[in-house]
Backbone as CSV, one residue per row, in Angstrom:
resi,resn,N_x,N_y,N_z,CA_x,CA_y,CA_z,C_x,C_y,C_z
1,UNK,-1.827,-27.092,48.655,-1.101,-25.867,48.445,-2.084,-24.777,48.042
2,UNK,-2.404,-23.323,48.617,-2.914,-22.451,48.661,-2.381,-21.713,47.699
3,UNK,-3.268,-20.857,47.158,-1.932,-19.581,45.959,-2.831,-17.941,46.527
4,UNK,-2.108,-17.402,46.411,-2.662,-16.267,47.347,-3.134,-15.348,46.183
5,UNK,-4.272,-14.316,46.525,-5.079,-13.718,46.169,-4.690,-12.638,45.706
6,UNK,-3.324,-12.323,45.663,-2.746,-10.650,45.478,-2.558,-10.751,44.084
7,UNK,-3.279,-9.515,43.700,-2.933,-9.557,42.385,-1.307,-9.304,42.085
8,UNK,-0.790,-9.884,40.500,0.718,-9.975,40.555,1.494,-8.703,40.103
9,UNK,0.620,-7.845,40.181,1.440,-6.117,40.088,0.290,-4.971,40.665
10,UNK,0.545,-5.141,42.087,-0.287,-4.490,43.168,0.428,-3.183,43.260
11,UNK,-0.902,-2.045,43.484,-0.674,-0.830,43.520,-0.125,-0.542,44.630
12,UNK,1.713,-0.028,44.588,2.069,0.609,45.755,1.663,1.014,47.049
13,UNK,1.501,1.072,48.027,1.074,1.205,49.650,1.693,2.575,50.311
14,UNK,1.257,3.562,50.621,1.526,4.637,51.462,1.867,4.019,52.971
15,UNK,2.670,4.474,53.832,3.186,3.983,54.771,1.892,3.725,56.247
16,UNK,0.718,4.426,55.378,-0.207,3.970,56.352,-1.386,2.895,55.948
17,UNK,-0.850,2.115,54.674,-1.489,1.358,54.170,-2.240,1.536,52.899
18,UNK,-2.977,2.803,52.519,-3.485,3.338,51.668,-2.459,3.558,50.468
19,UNK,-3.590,2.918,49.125,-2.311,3.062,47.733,-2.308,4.339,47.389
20,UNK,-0.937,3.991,46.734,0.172,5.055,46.330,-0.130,5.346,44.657
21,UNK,-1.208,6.250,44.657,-1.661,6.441,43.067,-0.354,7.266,42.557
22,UNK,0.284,8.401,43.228,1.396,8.801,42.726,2.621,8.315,42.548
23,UNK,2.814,6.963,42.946,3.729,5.765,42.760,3.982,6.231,41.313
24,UNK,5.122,5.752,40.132,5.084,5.231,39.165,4.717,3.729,39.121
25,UNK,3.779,3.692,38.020,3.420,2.655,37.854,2.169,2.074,38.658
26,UNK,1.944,2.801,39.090,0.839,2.882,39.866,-0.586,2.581,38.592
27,UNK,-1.502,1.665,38.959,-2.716,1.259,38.115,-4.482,1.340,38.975
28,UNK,-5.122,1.990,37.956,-6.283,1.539,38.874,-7.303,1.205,37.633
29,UNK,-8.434,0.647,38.046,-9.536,-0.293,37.450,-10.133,0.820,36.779
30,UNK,-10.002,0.802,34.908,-10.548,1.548,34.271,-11.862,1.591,34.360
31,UNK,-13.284,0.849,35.097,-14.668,1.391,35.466,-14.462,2.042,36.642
32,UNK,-13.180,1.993,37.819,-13.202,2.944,38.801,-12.889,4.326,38.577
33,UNK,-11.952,4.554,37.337,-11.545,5.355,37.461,-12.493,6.240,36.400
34,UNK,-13.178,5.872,35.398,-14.090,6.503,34.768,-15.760,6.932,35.815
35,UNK,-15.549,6.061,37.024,-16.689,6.968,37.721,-15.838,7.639,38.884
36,UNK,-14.706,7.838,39.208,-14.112,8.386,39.757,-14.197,10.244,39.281
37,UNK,-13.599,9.883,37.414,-13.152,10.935,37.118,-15.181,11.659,36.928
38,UNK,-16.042,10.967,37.413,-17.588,11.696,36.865,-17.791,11.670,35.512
39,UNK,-17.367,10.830,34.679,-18.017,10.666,33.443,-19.278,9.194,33.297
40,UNK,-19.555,8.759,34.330,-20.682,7.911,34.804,-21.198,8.201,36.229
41,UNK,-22.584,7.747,36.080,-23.118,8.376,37.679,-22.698,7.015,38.615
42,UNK,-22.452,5.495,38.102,-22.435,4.866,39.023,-21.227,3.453,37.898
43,UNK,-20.941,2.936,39.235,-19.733,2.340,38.672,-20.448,0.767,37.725
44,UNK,-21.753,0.633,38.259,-22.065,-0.247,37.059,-22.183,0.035,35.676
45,UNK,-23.157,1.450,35.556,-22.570,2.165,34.321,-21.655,2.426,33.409
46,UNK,-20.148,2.500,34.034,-19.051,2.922,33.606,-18.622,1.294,33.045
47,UNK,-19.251,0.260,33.874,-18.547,-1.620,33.655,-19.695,-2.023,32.447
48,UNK,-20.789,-1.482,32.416,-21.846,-1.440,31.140,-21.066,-1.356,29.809
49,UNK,-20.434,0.257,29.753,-20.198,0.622,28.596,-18.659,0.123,28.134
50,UNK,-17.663,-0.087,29.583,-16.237,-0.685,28.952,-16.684,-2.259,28.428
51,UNK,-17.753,-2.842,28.817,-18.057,-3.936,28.216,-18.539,-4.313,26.965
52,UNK,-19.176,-3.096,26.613,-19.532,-3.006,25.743,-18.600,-2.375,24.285
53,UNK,-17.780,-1.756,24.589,-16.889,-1.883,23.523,-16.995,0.093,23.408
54,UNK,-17.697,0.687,23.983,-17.624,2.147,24.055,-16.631,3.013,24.320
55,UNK,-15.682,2.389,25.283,-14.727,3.258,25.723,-13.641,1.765,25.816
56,UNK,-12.473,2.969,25.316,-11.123,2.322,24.713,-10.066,3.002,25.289
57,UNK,-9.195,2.174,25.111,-7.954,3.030,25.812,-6.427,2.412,25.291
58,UNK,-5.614,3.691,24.743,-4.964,3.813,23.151,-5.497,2.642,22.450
59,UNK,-6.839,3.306,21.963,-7.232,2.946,20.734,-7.128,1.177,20.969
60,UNK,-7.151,0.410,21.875,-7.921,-0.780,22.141,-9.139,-0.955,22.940
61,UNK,-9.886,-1.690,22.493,-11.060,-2.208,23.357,-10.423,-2.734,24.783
62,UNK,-10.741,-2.564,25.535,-10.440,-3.175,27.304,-11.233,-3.674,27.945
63,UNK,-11.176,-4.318,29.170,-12.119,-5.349,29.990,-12.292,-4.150,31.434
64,UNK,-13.155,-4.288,32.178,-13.555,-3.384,32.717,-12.374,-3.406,34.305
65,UNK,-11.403,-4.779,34.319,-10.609,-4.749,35.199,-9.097,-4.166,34.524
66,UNK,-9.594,-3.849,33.279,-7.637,-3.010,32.984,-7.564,-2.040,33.765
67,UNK,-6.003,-2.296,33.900,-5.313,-1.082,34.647,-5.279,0.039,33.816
68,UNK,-5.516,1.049,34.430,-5.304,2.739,33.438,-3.870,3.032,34.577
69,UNK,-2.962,3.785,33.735,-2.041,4.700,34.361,-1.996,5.260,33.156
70,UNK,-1.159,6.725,34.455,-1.210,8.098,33.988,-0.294,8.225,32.750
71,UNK,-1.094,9.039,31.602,-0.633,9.110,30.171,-1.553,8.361,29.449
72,UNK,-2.166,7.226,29.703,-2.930,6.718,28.892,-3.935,7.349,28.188
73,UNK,-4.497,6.925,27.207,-5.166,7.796,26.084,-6.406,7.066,25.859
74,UNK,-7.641,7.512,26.368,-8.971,6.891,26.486,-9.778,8.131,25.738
75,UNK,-10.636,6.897,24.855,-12.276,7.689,24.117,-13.057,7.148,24.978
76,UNK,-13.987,8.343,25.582,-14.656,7.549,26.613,-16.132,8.493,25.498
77,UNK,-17.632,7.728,25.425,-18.387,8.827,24.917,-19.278,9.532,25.585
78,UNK,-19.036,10.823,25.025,-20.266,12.125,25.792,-20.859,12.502,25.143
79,UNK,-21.985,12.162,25.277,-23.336,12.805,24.868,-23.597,12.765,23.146
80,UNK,-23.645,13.064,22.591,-23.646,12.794,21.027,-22.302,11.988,20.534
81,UNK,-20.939,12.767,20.949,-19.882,12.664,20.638,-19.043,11.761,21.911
82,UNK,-17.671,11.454,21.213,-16.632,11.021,22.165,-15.863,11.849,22.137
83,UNK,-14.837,12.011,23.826,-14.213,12.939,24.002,-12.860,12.146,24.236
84,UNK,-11.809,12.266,23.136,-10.396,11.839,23.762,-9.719,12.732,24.873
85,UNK,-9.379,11.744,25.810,-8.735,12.073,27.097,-7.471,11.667,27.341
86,UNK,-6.367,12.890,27.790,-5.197,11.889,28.643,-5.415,12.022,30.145
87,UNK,-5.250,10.750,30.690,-5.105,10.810,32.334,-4.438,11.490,32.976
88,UNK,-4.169,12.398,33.862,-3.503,12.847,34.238,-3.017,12.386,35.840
89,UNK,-3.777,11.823,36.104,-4.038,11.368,37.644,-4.773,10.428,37.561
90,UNK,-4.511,9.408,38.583,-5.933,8.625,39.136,-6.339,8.995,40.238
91,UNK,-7.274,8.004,40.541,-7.865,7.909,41.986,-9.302,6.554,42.079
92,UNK,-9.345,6.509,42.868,-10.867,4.819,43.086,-11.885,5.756,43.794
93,UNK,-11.919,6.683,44.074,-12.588,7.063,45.074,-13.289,8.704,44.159
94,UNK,-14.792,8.741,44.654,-15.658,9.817,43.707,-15.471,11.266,44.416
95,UNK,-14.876,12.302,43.792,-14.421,13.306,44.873,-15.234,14.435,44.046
96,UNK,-15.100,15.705,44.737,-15.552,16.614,43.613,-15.314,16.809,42.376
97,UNK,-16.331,17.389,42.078,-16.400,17.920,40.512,-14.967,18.761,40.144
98,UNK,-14.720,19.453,40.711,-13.175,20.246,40.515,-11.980,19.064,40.520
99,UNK,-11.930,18.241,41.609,-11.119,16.936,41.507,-11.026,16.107,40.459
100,UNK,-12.240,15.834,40.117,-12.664,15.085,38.870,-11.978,15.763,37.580
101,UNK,-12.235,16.665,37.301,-11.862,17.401,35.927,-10.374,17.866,36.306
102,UNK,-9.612,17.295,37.358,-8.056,17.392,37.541,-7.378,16.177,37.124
103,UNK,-8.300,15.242,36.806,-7.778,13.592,36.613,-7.566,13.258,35.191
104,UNK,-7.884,14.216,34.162,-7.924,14.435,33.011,-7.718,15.292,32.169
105,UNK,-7.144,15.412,30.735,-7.247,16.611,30.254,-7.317,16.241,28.675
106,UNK,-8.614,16.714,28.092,-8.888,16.338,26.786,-7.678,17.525,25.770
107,UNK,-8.267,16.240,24.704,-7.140,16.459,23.979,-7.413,18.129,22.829
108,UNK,-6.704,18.854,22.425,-7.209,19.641,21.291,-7.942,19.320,19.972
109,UNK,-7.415,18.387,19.655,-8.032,17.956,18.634,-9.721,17.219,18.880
110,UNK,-9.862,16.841,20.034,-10.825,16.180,20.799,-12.054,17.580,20.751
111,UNK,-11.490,18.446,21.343,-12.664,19.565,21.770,-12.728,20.036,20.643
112,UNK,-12.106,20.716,19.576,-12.383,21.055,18.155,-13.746,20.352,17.289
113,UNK,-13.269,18.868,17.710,-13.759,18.424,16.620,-15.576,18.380,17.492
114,UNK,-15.610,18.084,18.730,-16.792,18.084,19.282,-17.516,19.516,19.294
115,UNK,-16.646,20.710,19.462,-17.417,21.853,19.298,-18.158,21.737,17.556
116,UNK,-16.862,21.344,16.502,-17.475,21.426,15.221,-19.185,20.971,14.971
117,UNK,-19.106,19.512,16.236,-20.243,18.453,15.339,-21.559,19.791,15.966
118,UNK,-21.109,20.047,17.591,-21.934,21.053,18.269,-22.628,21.761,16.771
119,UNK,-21.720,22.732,16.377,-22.157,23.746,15.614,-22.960,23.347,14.204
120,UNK,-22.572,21.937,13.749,-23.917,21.106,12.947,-24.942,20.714,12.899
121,UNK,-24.541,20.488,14.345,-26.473,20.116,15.086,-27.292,21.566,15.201
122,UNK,-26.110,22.536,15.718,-27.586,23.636,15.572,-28.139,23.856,14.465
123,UNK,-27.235,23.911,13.296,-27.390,24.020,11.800,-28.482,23.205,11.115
124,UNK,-28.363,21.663,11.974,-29.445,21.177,11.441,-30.842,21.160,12.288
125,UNK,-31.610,21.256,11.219,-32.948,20.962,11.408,-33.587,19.623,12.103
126,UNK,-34.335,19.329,13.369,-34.491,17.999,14.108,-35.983,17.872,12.741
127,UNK,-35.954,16.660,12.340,-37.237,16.309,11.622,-38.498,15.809,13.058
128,UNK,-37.809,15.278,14.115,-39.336,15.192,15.209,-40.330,16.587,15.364
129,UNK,-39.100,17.975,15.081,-40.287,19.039,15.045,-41.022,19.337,14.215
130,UNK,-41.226,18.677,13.139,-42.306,18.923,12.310,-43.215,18.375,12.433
131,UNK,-43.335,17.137,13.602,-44.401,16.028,13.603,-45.292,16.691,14.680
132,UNK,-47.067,17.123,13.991,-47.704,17.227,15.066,-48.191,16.340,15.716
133,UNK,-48.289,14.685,15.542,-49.054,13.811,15.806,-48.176,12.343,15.871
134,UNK,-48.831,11.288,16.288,-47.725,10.032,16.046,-47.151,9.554,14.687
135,UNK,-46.252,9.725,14.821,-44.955,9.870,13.591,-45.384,8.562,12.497
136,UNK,-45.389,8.907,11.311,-45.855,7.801,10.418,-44.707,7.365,9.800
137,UNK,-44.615,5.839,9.345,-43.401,5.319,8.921,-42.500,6.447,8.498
138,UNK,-42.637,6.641,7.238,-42.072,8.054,6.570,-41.399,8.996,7.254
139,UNK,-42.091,9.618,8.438,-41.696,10.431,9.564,-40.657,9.547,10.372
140,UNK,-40.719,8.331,10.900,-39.666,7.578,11.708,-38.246,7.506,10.709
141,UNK,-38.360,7.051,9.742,-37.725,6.843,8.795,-36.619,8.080,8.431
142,UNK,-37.243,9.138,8.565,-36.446,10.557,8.208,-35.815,11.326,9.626
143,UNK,-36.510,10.535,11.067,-35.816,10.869,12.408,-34.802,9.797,12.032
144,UNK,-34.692,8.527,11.889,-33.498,7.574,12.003,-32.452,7.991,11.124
145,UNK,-32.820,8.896,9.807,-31.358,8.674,8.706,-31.052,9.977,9.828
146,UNK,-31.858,10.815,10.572,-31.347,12.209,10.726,-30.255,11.995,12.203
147,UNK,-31.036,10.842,12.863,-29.777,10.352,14.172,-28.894,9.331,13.594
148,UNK,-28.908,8.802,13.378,-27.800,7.574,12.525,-26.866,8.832,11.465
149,UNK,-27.441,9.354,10.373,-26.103,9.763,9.735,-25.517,10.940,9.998
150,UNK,-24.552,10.481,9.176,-23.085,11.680,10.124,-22.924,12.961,8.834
C-alpha cells in the first residue's frame, strides 16, 4: 500500500493549475515567503535564520516549512533591530521591490521603536573610532559591552 505525497492541507489551485494565494486559507512556506517578501537575498538564508530561532511568527519559534497566512504576525530581524510585520499577502515567487513591500506592513509600534534605537546609535559614540592601531584587550572589551549592550 502506497500513501501519497500531497501534503494534508494543500494550497488551493487556480483553474489553470497555479495556487490560489488569494484563496482563504491559503499557506505558503515561511523561508519562501520571507525571500519572496526581500528580506533575505536567497532562500537558504531566510531557512538559516528561521532555524535558527531569529524569526518568529505570533511570537513562536517556527520550522522553516510552517505555513504563514495572511494576518500572521512575524519578527523577522533587520539590521541592528527587528521589525514586526503583518502579512498582508503572500506569494513563493521573488517579484519586485514594490511587490515585495505590498506583502507586508510593519507594525507602528515596530517603526517607532526602530527609528528610537536609530536615533541612539547616532547619539552614541562607536569606541572602534578611537582605535588607531590593533585594538588591545581593553579596547575589544569596550567595542563588545558597546555592541552587546542595550
Amino acid at each position: 500500500m502506497s500513501r501519497s505525497k500531497t501534503p494534508s492541507n494543500p494550497t488551493p489551485l487556480t483553474p489553470n493549475g497555479k495556487p490560489d494565494y488569494n484563496a482563504p486559507g491559503a499557506k505558503v512556506r515561511i523561508d519562501k515567503w520571507l525571500w519572496a517578501a526581500r528580506f533575505f537575498k536567497t532562500r537558504s538564508l531566510a531557512t538559516e535564520m528561521v532555524d535558527g530561532g531569529k524569526v518568529k511568527c505570533n511570537d513562536e519559534r517556527v520550522k522553516p516549512a510552517y505555513g504563514v497566512q495572511v494576518g500572521d504576525v512575524l519578527t523577522v530581524p533587520v539590521g541592528w533591530d527587528d521589525m514586526v510585520l503583518v502579512v498582508k499577502a503572500l506569494a513563493d515567487k521573488r517579484g519586485s521591490a514594490t511587490i515585495a513591500q505590498g506583502l507586508y506592513e510593519e507594525t507602528p509600534e515596530s517603526a517607532a521603536q526602530r527609528a528610537q534605537r536609530a536615533a541612539n546609535r547616532k547619539l552614541l559614540k562607536d569606541p572602534a573610532l578611537e582605535i588607531k592601531a590593533r585594538p588591545t584587550k581593553r579596547d575589544r572589551r569596550a567595542m563588545d559591552d558597546f555592541k552587546w549592550g542595550e
